[in-house]
BAVEXVEX-764456 format. One line per 3 residues: number of its first residue (from 1); their letters; for each residue x, y, z of C-alpha. Coordinates in nm, 3 decimals. Each point is the difference from the previous one (the first is absolute). Example, Ala and Ser with C-alpha at 12.3 -4.5 7.8 and 13.67 -1.06 7.14 Angstrom:
2
1> AS> 1.230:-0.450:0.780; 0.137:0.344:-0.066
***
This chain:
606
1> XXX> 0.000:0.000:0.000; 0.319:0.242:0.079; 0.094:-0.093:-0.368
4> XXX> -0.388:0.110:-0.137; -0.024:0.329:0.208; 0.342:0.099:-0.086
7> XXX> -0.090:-0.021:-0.414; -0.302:0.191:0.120; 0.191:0.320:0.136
10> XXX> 0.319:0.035:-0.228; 0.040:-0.178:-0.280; 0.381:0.046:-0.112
13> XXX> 0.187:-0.268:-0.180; 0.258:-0.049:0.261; -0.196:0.040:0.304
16> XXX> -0.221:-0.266:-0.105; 0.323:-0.236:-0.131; 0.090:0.076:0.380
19> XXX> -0.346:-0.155:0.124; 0.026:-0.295:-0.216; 0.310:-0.063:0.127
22> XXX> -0.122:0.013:0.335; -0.290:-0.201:-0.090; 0.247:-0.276:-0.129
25> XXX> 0.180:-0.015:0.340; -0.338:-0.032:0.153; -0.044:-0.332:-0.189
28> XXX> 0.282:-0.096:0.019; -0.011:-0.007:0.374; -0.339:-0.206:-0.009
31> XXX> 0.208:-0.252:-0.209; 0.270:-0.055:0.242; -0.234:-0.031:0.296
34> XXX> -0.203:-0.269:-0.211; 0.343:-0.152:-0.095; 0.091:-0.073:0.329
37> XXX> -0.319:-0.125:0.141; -0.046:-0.339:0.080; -0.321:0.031:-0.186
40> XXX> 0.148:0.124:-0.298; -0.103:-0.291:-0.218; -0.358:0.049:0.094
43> XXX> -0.034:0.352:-0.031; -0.144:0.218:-0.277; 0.081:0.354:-0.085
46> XXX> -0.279:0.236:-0.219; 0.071:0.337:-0.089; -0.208:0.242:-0.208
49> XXX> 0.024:0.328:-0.088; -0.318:0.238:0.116; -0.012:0.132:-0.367
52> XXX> 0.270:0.154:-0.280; 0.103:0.336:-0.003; -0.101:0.294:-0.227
55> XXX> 0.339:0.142:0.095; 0.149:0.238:-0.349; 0.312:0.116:0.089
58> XXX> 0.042:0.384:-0.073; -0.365:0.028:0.035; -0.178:0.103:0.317
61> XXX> -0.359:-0.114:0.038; -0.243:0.257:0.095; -0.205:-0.071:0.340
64> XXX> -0.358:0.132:-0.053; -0.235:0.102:0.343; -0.333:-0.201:-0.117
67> XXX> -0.166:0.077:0.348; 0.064:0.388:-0.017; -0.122:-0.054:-0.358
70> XXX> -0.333:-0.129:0.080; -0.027:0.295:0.259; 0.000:0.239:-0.267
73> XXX> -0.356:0.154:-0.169; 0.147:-0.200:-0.341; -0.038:-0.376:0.193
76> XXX> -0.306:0.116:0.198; 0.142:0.173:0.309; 0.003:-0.354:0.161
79> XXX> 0.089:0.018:0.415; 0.260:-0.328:-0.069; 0.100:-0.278:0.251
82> XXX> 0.312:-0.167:-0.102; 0.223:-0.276:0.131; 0.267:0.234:-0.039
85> XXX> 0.108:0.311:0.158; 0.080:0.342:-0.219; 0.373:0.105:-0.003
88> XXX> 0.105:-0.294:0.198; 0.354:0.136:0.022; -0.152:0.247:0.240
91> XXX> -0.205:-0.200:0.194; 0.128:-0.078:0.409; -0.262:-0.280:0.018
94> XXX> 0.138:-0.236:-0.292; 0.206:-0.234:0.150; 0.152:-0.108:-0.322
97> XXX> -0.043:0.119:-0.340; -0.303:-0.141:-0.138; -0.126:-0.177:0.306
100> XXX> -0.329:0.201:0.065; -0.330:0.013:0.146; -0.369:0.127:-0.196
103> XXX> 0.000:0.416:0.021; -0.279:0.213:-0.117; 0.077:0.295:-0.174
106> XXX> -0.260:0.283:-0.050; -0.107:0.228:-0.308; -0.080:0.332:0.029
109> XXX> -0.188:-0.070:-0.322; -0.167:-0.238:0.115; -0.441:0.057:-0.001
112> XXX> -0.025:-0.179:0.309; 0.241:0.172:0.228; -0.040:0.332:0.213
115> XXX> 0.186:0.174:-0.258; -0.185:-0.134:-0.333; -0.376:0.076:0.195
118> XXX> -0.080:0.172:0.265; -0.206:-0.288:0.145; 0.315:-0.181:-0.059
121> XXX> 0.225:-0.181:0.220; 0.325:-0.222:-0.014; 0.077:-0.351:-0.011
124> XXX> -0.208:-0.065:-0.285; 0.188:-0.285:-0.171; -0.083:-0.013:-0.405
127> XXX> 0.261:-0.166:-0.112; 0.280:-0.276:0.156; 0.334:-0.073:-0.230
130> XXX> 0.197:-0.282:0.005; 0.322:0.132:-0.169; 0.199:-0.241:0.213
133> XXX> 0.200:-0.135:-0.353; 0.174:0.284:-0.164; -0.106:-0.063:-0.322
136> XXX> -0.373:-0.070:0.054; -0.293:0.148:0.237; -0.328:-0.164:0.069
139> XXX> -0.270:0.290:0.055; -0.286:-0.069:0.180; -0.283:0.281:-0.014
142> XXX> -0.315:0.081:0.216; -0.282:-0.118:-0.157; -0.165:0.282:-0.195
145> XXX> -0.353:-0.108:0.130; 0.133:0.114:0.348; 0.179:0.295:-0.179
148> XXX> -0.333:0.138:-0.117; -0.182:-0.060:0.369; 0.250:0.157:0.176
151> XXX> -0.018:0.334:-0.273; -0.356:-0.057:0.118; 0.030:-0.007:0.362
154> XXX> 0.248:0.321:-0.002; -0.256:0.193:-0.210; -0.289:-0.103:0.279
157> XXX> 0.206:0.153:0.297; 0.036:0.317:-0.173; -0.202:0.268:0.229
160> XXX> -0.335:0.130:-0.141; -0.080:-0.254:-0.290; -0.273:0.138:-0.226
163> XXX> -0.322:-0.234:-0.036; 0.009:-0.045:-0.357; 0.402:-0.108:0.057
166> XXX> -0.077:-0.218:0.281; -0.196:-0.122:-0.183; 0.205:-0.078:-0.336
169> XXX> 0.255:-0.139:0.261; -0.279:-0.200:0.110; -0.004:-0.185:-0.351
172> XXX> 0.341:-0.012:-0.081; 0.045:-0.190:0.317; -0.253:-0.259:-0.045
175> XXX> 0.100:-0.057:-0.343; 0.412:-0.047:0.096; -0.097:-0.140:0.279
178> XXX> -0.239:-0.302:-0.147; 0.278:-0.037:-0.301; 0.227:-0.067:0.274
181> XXX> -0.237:-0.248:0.207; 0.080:-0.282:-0.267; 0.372:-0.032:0.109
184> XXX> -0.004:0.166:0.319; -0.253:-0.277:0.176; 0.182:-0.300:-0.120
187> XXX> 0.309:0.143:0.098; -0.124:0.110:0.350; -0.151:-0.276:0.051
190> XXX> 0.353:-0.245:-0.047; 0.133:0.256:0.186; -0.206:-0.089:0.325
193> XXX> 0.025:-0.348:-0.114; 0.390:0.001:0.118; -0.030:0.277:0.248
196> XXX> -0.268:-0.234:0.223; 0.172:-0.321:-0.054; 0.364:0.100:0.043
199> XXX> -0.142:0.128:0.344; -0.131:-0.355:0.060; 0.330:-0.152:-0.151
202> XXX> 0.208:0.221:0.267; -0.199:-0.075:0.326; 0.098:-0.400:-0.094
205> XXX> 0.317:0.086:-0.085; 0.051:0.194:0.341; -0.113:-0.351:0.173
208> XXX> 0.286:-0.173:-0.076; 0.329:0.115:0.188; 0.282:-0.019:-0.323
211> XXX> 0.148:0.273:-0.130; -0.087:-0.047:-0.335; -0.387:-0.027:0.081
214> XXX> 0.018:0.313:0.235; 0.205:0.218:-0.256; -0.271:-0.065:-0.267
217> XXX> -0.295:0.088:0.233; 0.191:0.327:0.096; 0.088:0.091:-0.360
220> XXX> -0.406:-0.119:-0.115; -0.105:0.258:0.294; 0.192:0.301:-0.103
223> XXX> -0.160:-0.076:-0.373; -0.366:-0.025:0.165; 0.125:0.374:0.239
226> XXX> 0.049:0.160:-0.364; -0.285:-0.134:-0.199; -0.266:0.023:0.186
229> XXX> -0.064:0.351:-0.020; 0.024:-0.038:-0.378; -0.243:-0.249:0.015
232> XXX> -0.243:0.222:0.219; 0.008:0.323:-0.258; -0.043:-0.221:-0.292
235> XXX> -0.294:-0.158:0.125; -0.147:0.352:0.135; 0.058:0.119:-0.336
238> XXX> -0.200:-0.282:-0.145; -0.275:0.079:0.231; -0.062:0.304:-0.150
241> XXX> -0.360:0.043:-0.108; -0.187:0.239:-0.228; -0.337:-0.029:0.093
244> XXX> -0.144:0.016:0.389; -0.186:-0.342:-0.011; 0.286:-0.166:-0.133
247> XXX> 0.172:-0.010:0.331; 0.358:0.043:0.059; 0.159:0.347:0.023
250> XXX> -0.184:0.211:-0.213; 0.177:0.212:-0.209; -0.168:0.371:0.052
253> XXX> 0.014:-0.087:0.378; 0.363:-0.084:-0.004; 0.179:0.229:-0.200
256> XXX> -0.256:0.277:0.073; 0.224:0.089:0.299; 0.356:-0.056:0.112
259> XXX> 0.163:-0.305:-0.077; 0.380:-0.188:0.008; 0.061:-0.129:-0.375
262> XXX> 0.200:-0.243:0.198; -0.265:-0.200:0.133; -0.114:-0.077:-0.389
265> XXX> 0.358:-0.011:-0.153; 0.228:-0.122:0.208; 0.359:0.082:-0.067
268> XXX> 0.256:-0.248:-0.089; -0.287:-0.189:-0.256; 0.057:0.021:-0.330
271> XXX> -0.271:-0.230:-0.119; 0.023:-0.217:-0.300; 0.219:0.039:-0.262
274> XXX> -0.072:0.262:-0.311; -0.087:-0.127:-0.322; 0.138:0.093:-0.284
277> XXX> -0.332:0.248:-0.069; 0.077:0.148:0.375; 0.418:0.045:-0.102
280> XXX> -0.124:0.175:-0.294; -0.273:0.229:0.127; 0.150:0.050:0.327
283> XXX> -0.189:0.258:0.214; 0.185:0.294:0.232; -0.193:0.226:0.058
286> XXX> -0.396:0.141:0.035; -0.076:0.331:-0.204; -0.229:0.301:0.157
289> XXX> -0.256:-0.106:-0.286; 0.061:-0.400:0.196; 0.164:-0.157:-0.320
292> XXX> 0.264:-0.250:0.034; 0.319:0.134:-0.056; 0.208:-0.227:-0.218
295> XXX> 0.217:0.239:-0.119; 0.320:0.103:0.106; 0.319:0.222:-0.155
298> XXX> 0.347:-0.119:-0.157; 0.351:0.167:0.090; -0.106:0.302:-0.245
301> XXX> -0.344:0.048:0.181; -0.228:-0.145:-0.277; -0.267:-0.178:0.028
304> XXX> 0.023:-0.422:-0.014; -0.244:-0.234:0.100; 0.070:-0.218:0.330
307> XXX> 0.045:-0.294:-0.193; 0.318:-0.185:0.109; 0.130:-0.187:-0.283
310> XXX> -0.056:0.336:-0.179; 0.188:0.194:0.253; 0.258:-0.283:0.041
313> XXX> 0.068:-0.072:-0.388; 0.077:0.409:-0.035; 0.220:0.095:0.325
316> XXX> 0.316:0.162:-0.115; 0.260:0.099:0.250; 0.229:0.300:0.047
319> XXX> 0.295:-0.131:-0.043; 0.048:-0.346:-0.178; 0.304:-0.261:0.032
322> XXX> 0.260:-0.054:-0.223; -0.221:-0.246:-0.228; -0.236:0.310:-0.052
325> XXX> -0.317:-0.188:0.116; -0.195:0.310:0.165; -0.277:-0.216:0.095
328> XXX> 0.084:-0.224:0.314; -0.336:-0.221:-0.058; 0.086:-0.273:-0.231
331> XXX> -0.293:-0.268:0.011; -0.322:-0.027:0.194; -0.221:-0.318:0.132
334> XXX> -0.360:0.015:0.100; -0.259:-0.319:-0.002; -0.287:-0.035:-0.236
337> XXX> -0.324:-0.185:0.080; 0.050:-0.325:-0.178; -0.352:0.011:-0.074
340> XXX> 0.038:0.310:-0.159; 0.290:-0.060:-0.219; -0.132:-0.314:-0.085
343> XXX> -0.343:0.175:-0.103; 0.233:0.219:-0.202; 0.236:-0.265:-0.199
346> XXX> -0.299:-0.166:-0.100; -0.148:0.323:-0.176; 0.318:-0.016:-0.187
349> XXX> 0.016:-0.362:-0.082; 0.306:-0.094:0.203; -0.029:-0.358:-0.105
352> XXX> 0.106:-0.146:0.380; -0.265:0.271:0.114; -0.223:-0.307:0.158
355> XXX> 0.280:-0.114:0.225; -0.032:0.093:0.369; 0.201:0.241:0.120
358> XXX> 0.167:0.052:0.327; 0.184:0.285:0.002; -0.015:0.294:-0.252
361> XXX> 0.252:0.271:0.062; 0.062:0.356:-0.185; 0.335:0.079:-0.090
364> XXX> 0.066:0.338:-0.125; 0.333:0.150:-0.123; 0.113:0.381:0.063
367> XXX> 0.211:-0.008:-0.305; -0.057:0.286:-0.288; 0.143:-0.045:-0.362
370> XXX> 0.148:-0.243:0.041; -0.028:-0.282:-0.271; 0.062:-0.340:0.211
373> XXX> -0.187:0.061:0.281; -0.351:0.222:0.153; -0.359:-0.068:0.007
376> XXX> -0.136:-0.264:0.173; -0.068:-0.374:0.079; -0.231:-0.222:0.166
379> XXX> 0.148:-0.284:0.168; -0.224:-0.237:0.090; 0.052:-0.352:0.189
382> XXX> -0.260:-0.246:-0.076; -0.123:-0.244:0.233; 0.235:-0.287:-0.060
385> XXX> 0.255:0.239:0.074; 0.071:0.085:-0.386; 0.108:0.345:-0.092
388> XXX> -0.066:0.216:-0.345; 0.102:0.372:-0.087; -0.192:0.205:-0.164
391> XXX> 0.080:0.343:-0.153; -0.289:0.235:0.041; -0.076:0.376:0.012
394> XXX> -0.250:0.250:0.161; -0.077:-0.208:0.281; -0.295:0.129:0.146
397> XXX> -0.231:-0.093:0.302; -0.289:0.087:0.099; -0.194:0.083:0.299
400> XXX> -0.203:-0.322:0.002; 0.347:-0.178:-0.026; -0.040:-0.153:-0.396
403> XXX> 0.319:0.110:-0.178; 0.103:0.122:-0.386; 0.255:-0.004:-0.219
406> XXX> 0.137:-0.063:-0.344; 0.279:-0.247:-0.116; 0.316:0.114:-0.074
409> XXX> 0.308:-0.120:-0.209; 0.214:0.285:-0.016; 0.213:0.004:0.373
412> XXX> 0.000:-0.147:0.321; 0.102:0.104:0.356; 0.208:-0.295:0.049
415> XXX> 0.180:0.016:-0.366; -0.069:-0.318:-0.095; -0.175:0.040:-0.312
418> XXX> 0.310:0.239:-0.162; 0.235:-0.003:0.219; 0.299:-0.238:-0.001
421> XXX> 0.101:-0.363:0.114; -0.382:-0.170:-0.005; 0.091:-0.370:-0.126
424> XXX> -0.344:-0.243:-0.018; 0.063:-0.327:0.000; -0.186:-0.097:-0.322
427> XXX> 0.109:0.362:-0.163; -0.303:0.181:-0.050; 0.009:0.340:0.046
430> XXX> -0.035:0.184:0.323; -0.374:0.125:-0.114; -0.106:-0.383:-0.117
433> XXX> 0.130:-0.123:0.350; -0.207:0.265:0.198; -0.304:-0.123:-0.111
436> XXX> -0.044:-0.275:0.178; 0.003:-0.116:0.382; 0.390:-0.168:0.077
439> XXX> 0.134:-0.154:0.267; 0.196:0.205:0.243; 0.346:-0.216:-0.071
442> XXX> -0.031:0.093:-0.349; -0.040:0.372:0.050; 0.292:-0.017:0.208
445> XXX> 0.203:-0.184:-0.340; -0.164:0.254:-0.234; 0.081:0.314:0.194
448> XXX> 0.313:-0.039:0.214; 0.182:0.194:-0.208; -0.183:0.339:-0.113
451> XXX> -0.007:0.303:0.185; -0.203:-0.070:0.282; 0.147:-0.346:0.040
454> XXX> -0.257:-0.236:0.213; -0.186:0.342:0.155; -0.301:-0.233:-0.128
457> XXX> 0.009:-0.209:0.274; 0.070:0.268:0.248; -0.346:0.192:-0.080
460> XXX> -0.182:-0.339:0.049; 0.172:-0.083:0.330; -0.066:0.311:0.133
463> XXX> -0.365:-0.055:-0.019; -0.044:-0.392:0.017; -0.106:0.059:0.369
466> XXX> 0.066:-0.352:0.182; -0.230:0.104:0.327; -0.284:-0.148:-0.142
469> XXX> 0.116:-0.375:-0.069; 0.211:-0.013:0.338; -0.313:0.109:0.186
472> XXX> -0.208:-0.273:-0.191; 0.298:-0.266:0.055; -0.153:-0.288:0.232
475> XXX> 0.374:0.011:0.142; -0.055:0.371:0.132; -0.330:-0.074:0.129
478> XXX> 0.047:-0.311:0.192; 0.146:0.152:0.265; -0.197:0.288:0.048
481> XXX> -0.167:-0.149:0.297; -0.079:0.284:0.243; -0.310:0.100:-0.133
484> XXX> -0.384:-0.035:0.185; -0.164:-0.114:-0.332; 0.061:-0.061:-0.377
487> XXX> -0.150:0.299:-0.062; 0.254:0.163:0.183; 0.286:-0.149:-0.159
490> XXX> -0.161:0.079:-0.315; -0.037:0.409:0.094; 0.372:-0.036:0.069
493> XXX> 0.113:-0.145:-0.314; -0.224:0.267:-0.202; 0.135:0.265:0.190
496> XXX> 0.303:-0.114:-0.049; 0.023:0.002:-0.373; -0.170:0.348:0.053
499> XXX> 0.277:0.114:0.210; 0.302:-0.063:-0.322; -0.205:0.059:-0.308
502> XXX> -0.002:0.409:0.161; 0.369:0.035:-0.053; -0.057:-0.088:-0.337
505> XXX> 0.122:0.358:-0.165; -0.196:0.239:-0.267; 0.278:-0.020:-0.225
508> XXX> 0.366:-0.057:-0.006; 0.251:0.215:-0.203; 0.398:-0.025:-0.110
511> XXX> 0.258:0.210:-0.029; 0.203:0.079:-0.331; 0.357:-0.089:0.008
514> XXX> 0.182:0.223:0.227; -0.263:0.132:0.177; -0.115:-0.144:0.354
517> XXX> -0.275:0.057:0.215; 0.107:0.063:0.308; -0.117:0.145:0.329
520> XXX> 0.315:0.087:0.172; 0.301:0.172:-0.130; 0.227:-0.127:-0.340
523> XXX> 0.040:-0.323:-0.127; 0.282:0.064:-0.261; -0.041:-0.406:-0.133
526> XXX> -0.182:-0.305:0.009; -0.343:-0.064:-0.055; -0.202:-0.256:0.217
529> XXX> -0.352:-0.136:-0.157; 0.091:0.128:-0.366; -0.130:-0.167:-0.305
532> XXX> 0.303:-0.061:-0.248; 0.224:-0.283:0.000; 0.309:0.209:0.133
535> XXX> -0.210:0.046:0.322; -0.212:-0.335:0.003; 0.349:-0.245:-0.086
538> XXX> 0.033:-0.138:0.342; 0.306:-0.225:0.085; -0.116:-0.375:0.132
541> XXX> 0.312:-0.217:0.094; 0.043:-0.351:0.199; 0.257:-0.204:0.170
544> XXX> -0.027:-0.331:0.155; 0.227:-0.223:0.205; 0.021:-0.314:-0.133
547> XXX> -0.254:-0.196:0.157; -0.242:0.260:-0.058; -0.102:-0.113:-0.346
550> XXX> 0.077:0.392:-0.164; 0.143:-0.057:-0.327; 0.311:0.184:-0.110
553> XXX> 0.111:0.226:-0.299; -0.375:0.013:-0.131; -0.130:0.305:-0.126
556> XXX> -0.369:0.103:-0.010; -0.112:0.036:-0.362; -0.383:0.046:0.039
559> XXX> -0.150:0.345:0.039; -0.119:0.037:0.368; -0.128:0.236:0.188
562> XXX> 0.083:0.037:0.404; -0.343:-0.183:0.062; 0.226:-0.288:-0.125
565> XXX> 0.271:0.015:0.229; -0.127:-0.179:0.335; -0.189:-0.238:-0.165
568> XXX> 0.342:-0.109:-0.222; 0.182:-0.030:0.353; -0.266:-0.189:0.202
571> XXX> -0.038:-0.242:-0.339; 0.379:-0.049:-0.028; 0.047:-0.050:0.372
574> XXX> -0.316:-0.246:-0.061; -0.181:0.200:0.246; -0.324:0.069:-0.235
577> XXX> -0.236:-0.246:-0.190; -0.125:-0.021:-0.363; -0.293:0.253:0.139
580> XXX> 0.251:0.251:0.089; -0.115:-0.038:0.334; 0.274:-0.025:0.333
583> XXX> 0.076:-0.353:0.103; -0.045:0.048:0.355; 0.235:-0.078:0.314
586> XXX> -0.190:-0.222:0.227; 0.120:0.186:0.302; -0.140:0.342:-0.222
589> XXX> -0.285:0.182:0.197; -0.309:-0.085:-0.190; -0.205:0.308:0.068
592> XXX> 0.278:0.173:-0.222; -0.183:-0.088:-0.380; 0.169:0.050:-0.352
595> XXX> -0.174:0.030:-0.329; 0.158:-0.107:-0.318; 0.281:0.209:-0.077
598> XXX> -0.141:0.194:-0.319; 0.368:0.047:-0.172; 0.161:-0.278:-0.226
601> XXX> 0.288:-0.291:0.135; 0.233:0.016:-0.272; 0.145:-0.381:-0.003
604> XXX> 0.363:-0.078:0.090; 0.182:-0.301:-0.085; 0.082:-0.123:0.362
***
């Protein structure tokens, strides 16, 4: 790790021949201590590489401030938590450099703070960003449905409302609000699923006097301390009538005199993930007319709608690095509906259009002019686990989720289709090959060796959630055992799946080469969680004592990915079956389950 961080702040040619050197001795000193073990013979040593380097010597890369960007009017005016603190450099509280704790920085441009309303107030979280790999960011945004109620709300505590605007507020409110009832109420209601059973989970947990049991019912009670006065706003919120007989709080009685927005919208909640729609009509703001602004204003003060792919795809920077890229965005990944796109592919006679799919993901590229790459691509994952990539443009959706857009044969934003070193095993052409569903091993073959290298796999990974099937896995539930009833249990595990798919982000976005997004001070190299092959080439080697079956001077020809790396070591060491599942030690704790390992075992001769 000395060896990664140091690439990371100064990237000269001889410091970092230094550090390798150092790095050299390091192993070297492992080998001597395994040398002259007595256990030498049995005893294997792994080593691999936490990803390549983006180092260019003689060029600097350029650290960009993503969370002070999103604070700005351009992004939204966003108040931003952020696993990292600003100007770390600075910072007495860091312990080390890039060791950190969640921080919430405020906007002053923000609609929902004292200084953006005057029924404002801080702490208003609207957006979280995980920037925690240099050269990518996950960006999770508050739900716009709770965007627009909380514009709402602030316009209700304003002092001497007119009747005719109370009541216009009156309708806008039951309108957002209902529009928001058809994710809010399943979601609340998982919510309290795991918030009532974790409760139950703890008090069994605190029967039993082990550490382990007693740590987990302390952390589970801390979770339940923060949640449930989440849960207790959302569900006042949902109470929220507009008619006296219906019951519940009605509306004129409510907000007819002073209220806390915080007991409807509590703070921290971000609610369910945007759509694309949402990302692309994003609202910030309430007019004195009570239209939604979805406006904002670029560097140069014109008007551009807040529609992030938009806003993304045409940043430009001051000052650009030595490549001359101005823009630091490179590509951007949201989800699709499957439903949707399928809907879609069949209008346009995609001739797999009938087979499920599983996973439909938008990629679009930043890129401008330039011939090999731009545009955009559906990547879709079918059922079986398949994958096809389709070229499209104009991708549009709408606000009752169906999606449009036209075929498109010109570019790509993974230049594959013009771009260099695509190799299909039968030799068609990139654009025949696209057309249909393939599996994953032969995308890996096909692609390895253009631009973006195996990035393919990366954007599936990143949203193949694997909650789901562990929670479902009979292994898992077995031992969940400390529950009154079945129903309980079963409140547990849907709260539980609940409880991951929410950090699922609204989008995720790249950095050019040389740039980095970065929270903290410089970071002159390097590039964690990039997409090209001089990033994503990890190093994976072995050695074995001699009766531990590791073969010697073989070299890995097949095109992996680091999913493959355990599972080759636990099959070579004969430590995994033909399922790819962990052949376990009888003296193993069974309440400690493992699900197939999802990469590939490349085979060894032993």
């Amino acid at each position: 790790t000395v060896m990664d961080h140091q690439q990371h702040v100064d990237p000269h040619p001889e410091n970092l021949i230094y550090w390798l050197v150092k790095l050299d001795r390091l192993v070297g000193t492992v080998f001597r201590a395994v040398e002259q073990s007595a256990r030498a013979a049995d005893t294997v040593v792994a080593m691999t590489s936490d990803h390549g380097s983006e180092i260019d010597p003689g060029r600097t890369a350029i650290s960009f401030p993503i969370t002070k960007v999103f604070r700005t009017p351009l992004m939204g005016g966003h108040t931003v938590k952020t696993l990292l603190v600003e100007g770390a450099w600075n910072a007495v509280t860091v312990p080390l450099p890039g060791i950190d704790f969640p921080r919430v920085y405020e906007s002053k441009y923000s609609p929902y703070g004292s200084k953006g309303h005057p029924k404002g107030e801080k702490g208003y979280i609207t957006a979280f960003l995980d920037n925690f790999g240099n050269g990518r960011s996950s960006v999770f945004l508050r739900n716009n449905d709770l965007n627009r109620l909380h514009l709402l709300l602030l316009e209700l505590r304003r002092d001497r409302i007119a009747p005719e605007r109370f009541a216009r507020l009156r309708e806008l409110f039951r309108a957002t609000l209902e529009r928001s009832r058809r994710w809010l109420e399943p979601d609340l209601a998982a919510y309290r699923d795991y918030h009532e059973s974790s409760l139950e989970l703890a008090a069994r947990l605190e029967e039993k006097a082990d550490n382990y049991s007693q740590d987990s019912a302390w952390r589970l009670r801390v979770e339940a301390k923060r949640d449930a006065p989440q849960i207790e706003a959302l569900e006042r919120l949902l109470r929220v009538r507009f008619e006296p007989e219906e019951g519940g709080l009605y509306f004129d009685e409510v907000f007819g005199k002073a209220f806390e927005i915080g007991d409807f919208i509590p703070k921290g909640y971000l609610g369910l993930a945007n759509d694309v729609h949402q990302l692309s009509n994003y609202t910030i703001g309430l007019d004195e007319e009570l239209n939604w602004v979805q406006t904002t204003v670029d560097h140069q003060g014109n008007p551009v709608p807040m529609d992030y792919f938009q806003v993304l795809s045409d940043y430009r920077a001051a000052n650009a690095p030595a490549n001359g890229l101005a823009n630091p965005y490179d590509v951007i990944l949201t989800r699709v509906p499957p439903a949707s796109a399928a809907a879609e592919l069949r209008r346009h006679g995609f001739r797999e259009a009938d087979r499920p799919i599983e996973l439909a993901l938008w990629v679009k590229s930043t890129a401008k002019g330039n011939p090999l790459k731009g545009g955009e691509a559906l990547l879709l994952q079918s059922a079986e686990g398949e994958v096809a990539y389709l070229p499209i443009a104009g991708l549009q959706q709408f606000e009752d989720g169906s999606a449009r857009f036209r075929m498109h044969a010109e570019t790509d934003p993974l230049a594959i289709l013009r771009g260099p070193g695509f190799e299909s095993p039968d030799g068609s052409s990139a654009w025949e090959w696209m057309g249909r569903y393939r599996p994953r091993r032969q995308w890996l073959r096909a692609v390895h060796r253009t631009e973006y290298g195996t990035s393919m796999a990366i954007l599936l990974d990143l949203y193949n959630d694997p909650v789901p099937a562990f929670v479902d896995s009979p292994d898992f539930q077995r031992y969940l055992i400390q529950f009154d009833s079945p129903e309980s249990k079963q409140r547990y595990l849907r709260g539980l799946k609940r409880k991951y798919a929410s950090v699922q982000p609204d989008f995720v976005v790249w950095s050019n080469p040389l740039w980095n997004f970065n929270s903290k001070a410089r970071t002159s190299g390097g590039s964690h969680a990039g997409l090209k092959p001089i990033v994503t080439r990890t190093s994976f080697l072995l050695w074995g004592g001699s009766r531990t079956g590791i073969p010697r001077g073989q070299r890995v020809e097949e095109v992996c990915t680091t999913l493959d790396v355990v599972p080759t070591l636990f099959r070579t060491l004969e430590m995994l079956d033909d399922r790819n599942r962990v052949i376990r030690d009888p003296a193993s704790i069974p309440e400690r389950p493992f699900l197939p390992f999802p990469g590939v075992a490349v085979e060894l001769e032993r």
